[in-house]
C-alpha positions as CSV (number, residue, x, y, z in Angstrom):
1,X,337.2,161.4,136.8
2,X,336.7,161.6,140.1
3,X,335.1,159.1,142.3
4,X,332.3,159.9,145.3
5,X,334.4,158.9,147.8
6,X,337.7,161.1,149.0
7,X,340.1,157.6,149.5
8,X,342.8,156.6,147.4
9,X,341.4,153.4,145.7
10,X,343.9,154.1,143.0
11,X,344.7,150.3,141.6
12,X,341.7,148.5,142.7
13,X,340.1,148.7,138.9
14,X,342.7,146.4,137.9
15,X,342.9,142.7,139.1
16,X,344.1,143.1,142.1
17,X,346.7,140.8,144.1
18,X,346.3,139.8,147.4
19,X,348.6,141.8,148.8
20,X,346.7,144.7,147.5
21,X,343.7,143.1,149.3
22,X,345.6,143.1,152.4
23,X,346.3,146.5,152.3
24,X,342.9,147.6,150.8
25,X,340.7,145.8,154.3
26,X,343.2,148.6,155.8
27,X,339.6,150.8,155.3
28,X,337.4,149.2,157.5
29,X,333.5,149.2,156.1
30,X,330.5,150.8,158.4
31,X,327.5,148.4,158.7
32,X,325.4,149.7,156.5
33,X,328.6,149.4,153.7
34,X,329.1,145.7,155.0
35,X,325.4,144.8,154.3
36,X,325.6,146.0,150.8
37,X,328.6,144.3,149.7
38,X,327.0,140.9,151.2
39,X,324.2,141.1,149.1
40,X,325.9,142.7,146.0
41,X,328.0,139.4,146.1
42,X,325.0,137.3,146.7
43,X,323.3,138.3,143.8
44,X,327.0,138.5,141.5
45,X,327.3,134.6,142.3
46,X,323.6,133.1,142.4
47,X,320.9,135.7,140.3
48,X,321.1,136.5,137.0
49,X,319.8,139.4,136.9
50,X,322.0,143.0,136.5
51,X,322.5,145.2,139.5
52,X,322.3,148.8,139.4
53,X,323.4,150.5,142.0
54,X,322.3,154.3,142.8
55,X,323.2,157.4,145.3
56,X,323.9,160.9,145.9
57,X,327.1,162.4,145.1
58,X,329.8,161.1,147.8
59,X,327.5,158.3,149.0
60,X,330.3,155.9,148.9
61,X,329.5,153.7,146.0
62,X,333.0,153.9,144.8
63,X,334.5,152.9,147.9
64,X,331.7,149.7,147.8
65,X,332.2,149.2,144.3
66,X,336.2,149.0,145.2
67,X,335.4,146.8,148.6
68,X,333.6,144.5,146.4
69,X,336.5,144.2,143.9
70,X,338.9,143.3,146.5
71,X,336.9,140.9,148.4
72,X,336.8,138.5,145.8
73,X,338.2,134.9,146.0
74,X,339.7,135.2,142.4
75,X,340.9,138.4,141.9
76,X,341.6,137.8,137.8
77,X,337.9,137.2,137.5
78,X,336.9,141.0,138.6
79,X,337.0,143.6,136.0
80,X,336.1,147.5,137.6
81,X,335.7,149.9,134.9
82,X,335.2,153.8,135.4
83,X,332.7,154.9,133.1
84,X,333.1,157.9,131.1
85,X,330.9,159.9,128.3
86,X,333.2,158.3,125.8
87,X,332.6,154.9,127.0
88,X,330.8,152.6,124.8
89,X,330.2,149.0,124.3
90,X,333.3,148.5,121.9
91,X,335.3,149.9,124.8
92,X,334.1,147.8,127.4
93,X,334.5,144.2,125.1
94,X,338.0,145.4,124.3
95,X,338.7,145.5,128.5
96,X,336.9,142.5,129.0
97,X,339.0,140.7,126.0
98,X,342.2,142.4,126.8
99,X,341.7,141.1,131.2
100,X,341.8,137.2,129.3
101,X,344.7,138.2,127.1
102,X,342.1,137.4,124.0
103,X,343.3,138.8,120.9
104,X,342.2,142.6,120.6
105,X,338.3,143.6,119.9
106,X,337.9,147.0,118.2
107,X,334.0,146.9,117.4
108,X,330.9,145.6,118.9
109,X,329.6,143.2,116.5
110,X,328.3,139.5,116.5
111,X,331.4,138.1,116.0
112,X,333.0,139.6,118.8
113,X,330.2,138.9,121.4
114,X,330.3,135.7,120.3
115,X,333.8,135.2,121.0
116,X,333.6,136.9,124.2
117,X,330.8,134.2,125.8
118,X,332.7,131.4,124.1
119,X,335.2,132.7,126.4
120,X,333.1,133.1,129.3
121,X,331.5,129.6,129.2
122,X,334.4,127.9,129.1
123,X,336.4,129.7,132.0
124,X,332.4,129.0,134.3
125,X,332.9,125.1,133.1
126,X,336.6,125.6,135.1
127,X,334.8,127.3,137.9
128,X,335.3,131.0,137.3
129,X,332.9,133.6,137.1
130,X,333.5,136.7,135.7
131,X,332.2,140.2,137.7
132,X,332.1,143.2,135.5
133,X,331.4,146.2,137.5
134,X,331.3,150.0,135.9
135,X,331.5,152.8,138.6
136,X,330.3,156.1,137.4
137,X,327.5,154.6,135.3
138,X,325.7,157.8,135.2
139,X,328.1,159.1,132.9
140,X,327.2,156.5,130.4
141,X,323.7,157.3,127.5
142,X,320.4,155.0,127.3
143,X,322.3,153.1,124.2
144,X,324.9,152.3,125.7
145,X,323.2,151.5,129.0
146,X,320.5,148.7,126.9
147,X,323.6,147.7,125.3
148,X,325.1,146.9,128.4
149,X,321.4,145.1,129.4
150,X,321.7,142.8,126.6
151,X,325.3,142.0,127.2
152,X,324.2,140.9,130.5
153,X,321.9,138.0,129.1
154,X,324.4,136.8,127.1
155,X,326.4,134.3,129.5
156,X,324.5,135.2,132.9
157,X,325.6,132.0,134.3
158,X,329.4,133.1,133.6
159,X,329.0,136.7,133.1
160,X,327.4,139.2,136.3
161,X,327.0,142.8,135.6
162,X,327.1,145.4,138.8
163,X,326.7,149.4,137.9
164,X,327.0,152.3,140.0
165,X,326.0,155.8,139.5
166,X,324.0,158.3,140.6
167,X,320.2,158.3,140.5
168,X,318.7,158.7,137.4
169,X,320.6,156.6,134.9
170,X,318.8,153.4,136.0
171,X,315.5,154.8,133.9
172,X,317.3,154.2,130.9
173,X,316.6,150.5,130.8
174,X,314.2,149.5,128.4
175,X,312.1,146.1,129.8
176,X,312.8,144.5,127.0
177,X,313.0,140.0,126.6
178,X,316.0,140.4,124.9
179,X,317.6,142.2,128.5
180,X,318.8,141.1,131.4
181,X,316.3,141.9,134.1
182,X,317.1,145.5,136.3
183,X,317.7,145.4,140.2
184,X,318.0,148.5,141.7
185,X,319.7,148.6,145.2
186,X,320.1,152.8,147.0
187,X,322.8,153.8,149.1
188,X,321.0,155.5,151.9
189,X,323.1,158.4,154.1
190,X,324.8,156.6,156.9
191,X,323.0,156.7,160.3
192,X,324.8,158.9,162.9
193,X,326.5,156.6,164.7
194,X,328.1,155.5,161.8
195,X,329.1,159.4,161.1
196,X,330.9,158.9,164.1
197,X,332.3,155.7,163.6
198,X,333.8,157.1,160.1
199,X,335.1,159.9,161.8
200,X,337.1,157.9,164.8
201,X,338.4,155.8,161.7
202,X,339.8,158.1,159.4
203,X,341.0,160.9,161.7
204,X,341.5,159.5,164.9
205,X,342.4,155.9,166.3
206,X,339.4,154.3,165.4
207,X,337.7,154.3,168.9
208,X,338.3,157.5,170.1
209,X,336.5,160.8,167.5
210,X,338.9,163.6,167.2
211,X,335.6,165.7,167.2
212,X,333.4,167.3,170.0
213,X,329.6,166.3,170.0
214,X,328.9,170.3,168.2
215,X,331.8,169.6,166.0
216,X,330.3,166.6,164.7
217,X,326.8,167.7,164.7
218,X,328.1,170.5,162.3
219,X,329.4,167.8,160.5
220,X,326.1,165.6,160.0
221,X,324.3,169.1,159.0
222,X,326.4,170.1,156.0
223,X,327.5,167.1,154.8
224,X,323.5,165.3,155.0
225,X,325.1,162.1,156.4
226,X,327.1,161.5,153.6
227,X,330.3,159.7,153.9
228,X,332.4,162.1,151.1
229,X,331.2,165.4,152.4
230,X,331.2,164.3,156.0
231,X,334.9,163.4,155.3
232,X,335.7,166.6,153.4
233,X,334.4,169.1,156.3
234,X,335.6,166.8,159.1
235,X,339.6,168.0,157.2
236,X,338.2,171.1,156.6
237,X,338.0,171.2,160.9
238,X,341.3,169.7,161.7
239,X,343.1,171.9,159.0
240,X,341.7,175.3,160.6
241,X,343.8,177.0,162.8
242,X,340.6,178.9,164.6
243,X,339.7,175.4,165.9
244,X,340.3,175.0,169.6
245,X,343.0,172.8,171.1
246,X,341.5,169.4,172.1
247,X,340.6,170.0,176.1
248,X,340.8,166.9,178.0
249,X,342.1,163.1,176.8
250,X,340.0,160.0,177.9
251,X,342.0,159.1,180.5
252,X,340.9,162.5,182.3
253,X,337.3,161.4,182.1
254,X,337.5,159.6,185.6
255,X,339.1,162.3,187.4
256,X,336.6,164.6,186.5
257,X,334.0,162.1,187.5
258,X,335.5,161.9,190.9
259,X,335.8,165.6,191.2
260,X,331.6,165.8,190.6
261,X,331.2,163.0,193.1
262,X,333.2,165.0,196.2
263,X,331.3,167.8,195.3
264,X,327.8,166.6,195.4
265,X,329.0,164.5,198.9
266,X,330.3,167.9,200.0
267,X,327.2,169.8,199.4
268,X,324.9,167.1,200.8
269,X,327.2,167.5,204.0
270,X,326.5,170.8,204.2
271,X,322.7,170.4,204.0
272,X,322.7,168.2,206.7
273,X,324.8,169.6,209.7
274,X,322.6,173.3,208.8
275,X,319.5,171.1,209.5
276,X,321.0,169.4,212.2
277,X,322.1,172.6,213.8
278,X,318.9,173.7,213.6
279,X,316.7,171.2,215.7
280,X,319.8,171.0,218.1
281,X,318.7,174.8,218.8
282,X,315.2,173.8,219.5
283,X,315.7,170.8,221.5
284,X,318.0,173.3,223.8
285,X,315.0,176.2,224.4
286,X,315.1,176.4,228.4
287,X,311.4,175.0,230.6
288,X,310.9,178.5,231.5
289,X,310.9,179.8,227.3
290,X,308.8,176.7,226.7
291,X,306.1,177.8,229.4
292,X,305.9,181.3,228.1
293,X,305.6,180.2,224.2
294,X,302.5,178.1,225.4
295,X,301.3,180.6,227.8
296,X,301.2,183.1,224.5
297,X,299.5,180.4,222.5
298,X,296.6,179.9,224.7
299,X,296.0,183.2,225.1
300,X,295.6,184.2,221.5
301,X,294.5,181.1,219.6
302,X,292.1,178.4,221.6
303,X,292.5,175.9,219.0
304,X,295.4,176.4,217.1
305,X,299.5,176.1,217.5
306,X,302.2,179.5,217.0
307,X,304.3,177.1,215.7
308,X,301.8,175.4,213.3
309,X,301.3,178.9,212.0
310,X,304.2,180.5,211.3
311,X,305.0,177.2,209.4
312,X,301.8,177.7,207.8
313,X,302.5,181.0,207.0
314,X,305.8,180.3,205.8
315,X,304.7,177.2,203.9
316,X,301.0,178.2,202.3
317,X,302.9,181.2,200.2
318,X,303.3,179.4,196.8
319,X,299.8,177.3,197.7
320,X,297.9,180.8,198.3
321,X,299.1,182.0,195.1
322,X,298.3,179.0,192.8
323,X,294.7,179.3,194.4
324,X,294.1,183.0,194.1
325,X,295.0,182.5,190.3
326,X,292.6,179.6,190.0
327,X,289.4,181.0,192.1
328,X,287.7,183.0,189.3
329,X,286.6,186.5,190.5
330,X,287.1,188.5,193.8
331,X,283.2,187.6,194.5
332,X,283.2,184.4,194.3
333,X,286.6,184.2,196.2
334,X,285.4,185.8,199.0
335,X,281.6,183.6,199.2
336,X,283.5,180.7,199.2
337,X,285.7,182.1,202.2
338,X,282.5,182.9,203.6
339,X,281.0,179.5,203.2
340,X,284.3,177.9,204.8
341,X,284.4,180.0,207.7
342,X,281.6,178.5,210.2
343,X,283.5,175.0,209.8
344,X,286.4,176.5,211.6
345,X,285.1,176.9,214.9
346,X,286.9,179.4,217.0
347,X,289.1,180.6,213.8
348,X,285.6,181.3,211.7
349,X,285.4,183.9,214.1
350,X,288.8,186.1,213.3
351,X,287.8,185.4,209.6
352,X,284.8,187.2,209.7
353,X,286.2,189.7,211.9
354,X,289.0,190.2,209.0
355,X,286.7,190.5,206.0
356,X,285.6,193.6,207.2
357,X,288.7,195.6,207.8
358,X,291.2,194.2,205.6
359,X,291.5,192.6,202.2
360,X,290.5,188.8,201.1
361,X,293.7,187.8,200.4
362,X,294.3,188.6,204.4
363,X,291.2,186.8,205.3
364,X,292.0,183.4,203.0
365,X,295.5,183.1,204.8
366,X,293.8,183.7,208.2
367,X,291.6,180.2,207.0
368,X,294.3,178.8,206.1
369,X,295.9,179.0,209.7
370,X,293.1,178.1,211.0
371,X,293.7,174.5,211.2
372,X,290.6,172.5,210.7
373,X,289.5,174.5,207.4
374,X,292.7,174.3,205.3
375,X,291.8,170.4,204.1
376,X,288.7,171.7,203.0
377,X,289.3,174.8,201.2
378,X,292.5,172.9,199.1
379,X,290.3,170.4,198.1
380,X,287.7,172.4,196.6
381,X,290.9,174.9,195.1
382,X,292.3,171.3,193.5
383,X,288.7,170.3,191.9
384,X,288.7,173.1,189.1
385,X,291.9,171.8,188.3
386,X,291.4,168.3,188.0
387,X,288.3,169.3,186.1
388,X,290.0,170.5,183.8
389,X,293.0,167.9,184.0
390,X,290.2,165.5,183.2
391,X,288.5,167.7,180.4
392,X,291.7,167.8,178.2
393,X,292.8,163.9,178.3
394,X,289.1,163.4,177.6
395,X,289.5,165.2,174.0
396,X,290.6,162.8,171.4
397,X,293.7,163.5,169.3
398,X,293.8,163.5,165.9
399,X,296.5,163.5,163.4
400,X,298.6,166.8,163.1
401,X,300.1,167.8,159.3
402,X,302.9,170.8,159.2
403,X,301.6,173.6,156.6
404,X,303.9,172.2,153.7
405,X,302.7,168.6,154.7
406,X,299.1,169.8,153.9
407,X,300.1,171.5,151.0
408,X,301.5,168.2,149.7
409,X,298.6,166.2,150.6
410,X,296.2,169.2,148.9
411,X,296.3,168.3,145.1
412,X,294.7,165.1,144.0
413,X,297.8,164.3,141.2
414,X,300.6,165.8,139.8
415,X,304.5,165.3,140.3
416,X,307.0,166.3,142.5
417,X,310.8,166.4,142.5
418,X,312.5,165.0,145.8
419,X,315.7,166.8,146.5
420,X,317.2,166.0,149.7
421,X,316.6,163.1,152.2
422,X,318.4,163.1,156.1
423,X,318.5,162.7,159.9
424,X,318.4,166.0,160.3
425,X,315.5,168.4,160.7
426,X,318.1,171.4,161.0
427,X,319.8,170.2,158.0
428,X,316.6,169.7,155.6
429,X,315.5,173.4,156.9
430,X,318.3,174.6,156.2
431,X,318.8,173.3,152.4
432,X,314.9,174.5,152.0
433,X,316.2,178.1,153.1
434,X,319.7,178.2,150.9
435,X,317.8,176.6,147.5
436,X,314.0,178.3,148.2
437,X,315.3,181.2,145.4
438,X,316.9,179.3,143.3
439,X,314.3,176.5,141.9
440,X,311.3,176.4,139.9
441,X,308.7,175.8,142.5
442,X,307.7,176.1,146.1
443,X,310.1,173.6,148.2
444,X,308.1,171.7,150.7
445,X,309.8,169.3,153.9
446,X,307.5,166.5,155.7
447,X,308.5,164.0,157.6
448,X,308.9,160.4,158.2
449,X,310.6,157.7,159.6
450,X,313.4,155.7,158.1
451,X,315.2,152.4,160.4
452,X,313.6,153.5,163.4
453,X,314.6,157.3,163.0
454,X,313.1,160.3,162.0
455,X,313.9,161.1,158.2
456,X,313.1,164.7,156.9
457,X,312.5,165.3,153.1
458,X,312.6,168.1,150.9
459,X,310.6,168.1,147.5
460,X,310.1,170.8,145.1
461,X,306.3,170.9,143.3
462,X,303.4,170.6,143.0
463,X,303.7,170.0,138.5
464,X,301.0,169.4,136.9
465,X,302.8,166.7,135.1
466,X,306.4,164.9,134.4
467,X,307.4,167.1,131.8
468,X,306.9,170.1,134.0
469,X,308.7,168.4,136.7
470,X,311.8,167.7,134.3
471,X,311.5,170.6,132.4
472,X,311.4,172.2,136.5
473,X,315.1,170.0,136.8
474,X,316.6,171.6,134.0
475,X,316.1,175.2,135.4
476,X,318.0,174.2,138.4
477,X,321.6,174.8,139.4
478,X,324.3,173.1,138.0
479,X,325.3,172.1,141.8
480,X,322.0,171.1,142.5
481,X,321.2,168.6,139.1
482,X,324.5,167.0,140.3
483,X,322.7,165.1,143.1
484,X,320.2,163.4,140.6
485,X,316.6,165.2,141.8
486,X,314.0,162.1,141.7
487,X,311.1,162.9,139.6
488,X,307.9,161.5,141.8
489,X,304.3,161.1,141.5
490,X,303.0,163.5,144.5
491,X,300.7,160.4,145.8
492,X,303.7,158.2,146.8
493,X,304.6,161.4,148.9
494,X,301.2,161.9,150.4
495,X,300.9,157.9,151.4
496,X,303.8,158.4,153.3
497,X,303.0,161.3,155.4
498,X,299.5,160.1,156.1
C-alpha cells in the first residue's frame, strides 16, 4: 500500500543501519515535521502512554513515522509496520518475535504475550527499549485496534506503541483499565513558508524555489497546504511543456535593481531642470513688463494679485468641486455665498455684481479669488465633513458574522461534519463550490485563526444528531470519505467563531 507521502522510504520499516540513516537525513524535515518527531520521541522514551497519530491523506505522517525510525540511537530496537486490512494481532507478535530472532509465534494467545514481555523486560534491564510503530493504522478494525491498546500496557516501561493514520480510527479505543491510555497528536497542513521551503528542497537547490510567487500560490490552493499533493502538482508544473521558461536567475536580481534606481534618478532629473527652467523665465521678465503687469493689476483688482489669481484659478479646481458636491442644494449654496461676500471688501462687490448675470458656480470662484474670503468659506466647506468624520468613529462597532457563520451559530445543538481546514480563503471557496452538489447537506465556511494566521473551515450540516451526521458521511464520495470527515458537535464550531 501506498504511503501519504510521494518519497521513496522504501527500507526504513526494517531496522535500519546507519548508513541508511545517513542517507535517509538526505530529506531534510520542515519545522513543523521537526517539532513532531521531538515530542513523538519524548513521549516513546519517558510516557507510557500510546500515541496515535492522525492526518489527512498526504499529510506526511509516513515521512515522520519513517524520520522517527531512522533517528533512533538503536536502530534494532525500532520495529515500523505498514498496516493492512489483514493485519491482526497474531501478525504483529510474529514481527515483533521474528525482529529478536525468538522462535516463530503463529497465534495471539497468553502464552505468546507472555513470552514476548519476558522478552521485553529483559532487553529494558540491558538498556533497550523497544518502539513499535504501525503507519497506516486506519486500515486496521476496533478489535484489533483495543488489542493493540492492551498490548501496549503490557511492558510500557520496555514496550512504546506509536500509530499513524488518518482521522477517525483513533475513536476505536475503548477507555478501558485494562488499556494503555490514548494520546492523540494531528498533523496540521504546513504553513506557507514551509510550502516553499518543501518546494526549494525537493525541486530546486534548497534555497532557491523553482516556482514563481502564482506558481506556488496555485500550488497552496489545490494541494490545501499539504506536503503529498503540494509535491504531486509542484511535478505536475515542471513536467508540462505549456510552462514558461524560467525568466531571470538570482544573480540578475541586482542588475535589475540598478536599472529601477537610474530610472527613478533620471526622472527626478527631469522634474527638476523643467521647474528650474521655469522660475529662470520669470526671474528674466524685463522692468518695463514688470511695470505694465502691476499697472494692469491696480487697475482691475484694488486688493488683490493677477498672479495670486490665476494660481488660484488654476489651483481651487479640484477644491471647488469637492465643495460644490458637499454644499447641499443650489439655495443654500448661493446664501452662504451671499453671507461671505460683505467680508471681502472690495471683491464682495464683483460677487454680488456676478450673482446676477451669471451662474453660482461663477460667483463662488470669484470668492474664492478674492483673497480675504477663501479661509473662511473652506473652513465652513470642511465642517460638514468633519461632522461627519466625527459622527462615524463615534458609532461603536460590533461583531460582524458572514451568512454561513450565522447559519452555524443559528441552531442551539446538532452535529456537523468538518471537511476541509487551510490558509487559504480561495482554496476553502473553492472546495465549497466543487463538493456543494455532491454531499448530503448545506456546506458552510467560517473563519478563524490558527498560529497567528487566518484558518478557513469548511463543514457540512446542520444534523440533528450523530447518526445523521454519519449516516450524512456514508453518502459522500469515495474521494471525499478518503480524507476522514470529523463528526462534530456544532457548539465547538460556534465557540470558535464567536
Amino acid at each position: 500500500m501506498e504511503t501519504d507521502f510521494d518519497l521513496d522510504l522504501s527500507g526504513v520499516n526494517v531496522a535500519p543501519s546507519s548508513a541508511g540513516k545517513e542517507a535517509f537525513s538526505m530529506h531534510s524535515l520542515l519545522d513543523s515535521q521537526k517539532r513532531h518527531v521531538e515530542l513523538l520521541s519524548h513521549l516513546a522514551s519517558y510516557s507510557e502512554l500510546l500515541v496515535a497519530v492522525t492526518g489527512f491523506e498526504g499529510a506526511g505522517k509516513s515521512f515522520i513515522a519513517n524520520n522517527l525510525a531512522a533517528q533512533r540511537e538503536a536502530p534494532d530496537e525500532t520495529l515500523l509496520l505498514t498496516a493492512s486490512v489483514m493485519l491482526g494481532m497474531p501478525a504483529i507478535l510474529s514481527s515483533i518475535a521474528a525482529h529478536w530472532d525468538m522462535p516463530a509465534i503463529h497465534e495471539d494467545g497468553a502464552q505468546a504475550r507472555e513470552a514476548i514481555r519476558n522478552e521485553a523486560i529483559d532487553r529494558s534491564e540491558a538498556g533497550g527499549n523497544l518502539l513499535l510503530i504501525i503507519d497506516q493504522a486506519d486500515q486496521l478494525d476496533a478489535e484489533t485496534l483495543n488489542d493493540i491498546a492492551h498490548f501496549a500496557l503490557l511492558a510500557p516501561q520496555a514496550i512504546s506503541v506509536i500509530l499513524f493514520g488518518a482521522p477517525g480510527y483513533e475513536t476505536h479505543f475503548r477507555n478501558s483499565p485494562a488499556q494503555a491510555p490514548v494520546h492523540v497528536l494531528a498533523v496540521e497542513p504546513l504553513t506557507d513558508s514551509e510550502i516553499a521551503a518543501l518546494m526549494a528542497s525537493v525541486f530546486g537547490d534548497g534555497e532557491v524555489c523553482p516556482f514563481g510567487d502564482k506558481e506556488l500560490a496555485g500550488i497552496m490552493m489545490d494541494s490545501g497546504c499539504l506536503p503529498g499533493p503540494a509535491l504531486r502538482q509542484g511535478e505536475r508544473i515542471l513536467s508540462s511543456s505549456t510552462r514558461p521558461a524560467a525568466t531571470v536567475s538570482a544573480a540578475g536580481f541586482p542588475l535589475r535593481n540598478i536599472l529601477a534606481i537610474a530610472g527613478v534618478v533620471t526622472a527626478i532629473a527631469m522634474v527638476f531642470i523643467y521647474q528650474w527652467g521655469a522660475s529662470s523665465q520669470d526671474d528674466e521678465l524685463s522692468p518695463e513688463i514688470q511695470a505694465q503687469l502691476d499697472s494692469v493689476k491696480d487697475f482691475n483688482y484694488l486688493n488683490s494679485d493677477v498672479g495670486h489669481q490665476a494660481e488660484a484659478g488654476d489651483s481651487e479646481g479640484v477644491t471647488l468641486a469637492d465643495r460644490v458636491v458637499v454644499e447641499p442644494t443650489d439655495g443654500e449654496e448661493a446664501g452662504a455665498v451671499n453671507e461671505e461676500a460683505p467680508s471681502a471688501g472690495s471683491g464682495s462687490e464683483i460677487v454680488k455684481a456676478n450673482t446676477e448675470s451669471s451662474s453660482e458656480i461663477d460667483a463662488v470662484s470669484m470668492t474664492e479669488g478674492a483673497g480675504s474670503g477663501t479661509p473662511a468659506v473652506r473652513a465652513e466647506a470642511a465642517q460638514p465633513q468633519a461632522a461627519q468624520v466625527e459622527a462615524a468613529t463615534a458609532q461603536p462597532k460590533t461583531p460582524s458574522y458572514t451568512p454561513d457563520e450565522q447559519a452555524l451559530l443559528a441552531p442551539e445543538s446538532g452535529y456537523i461534519v468538518q471537511l476541509l481546514g487551510s490558509h487559504s480563503s480561495t482554496g476553502a471557496e473553492t472546495f465549497r463550490d466543487q463538493w456543494q452538489s455532491q454531499v448530503t447537506g448545506t456546506l458552510y465556511r467560517y473563519q478563524t485563526t490558527y498560529k497567528g494566521k487566518d484558518w478557513f473551515v469548511v463543514v457540512s450540516g446542520v444534523y440533528s444528531s450523530r447518526a445523521e451526521a454519519r449516516a450524512a458521511v456514508n453518502a459522500m464520495p469515495s474521494s471525499l470519505r478518503k480524507q476522514s470527515p470529523w463528526v462534530r458537535p456544532v457548539g465547538d464550531v460556534q465557540k470558535v467563531i464567536r
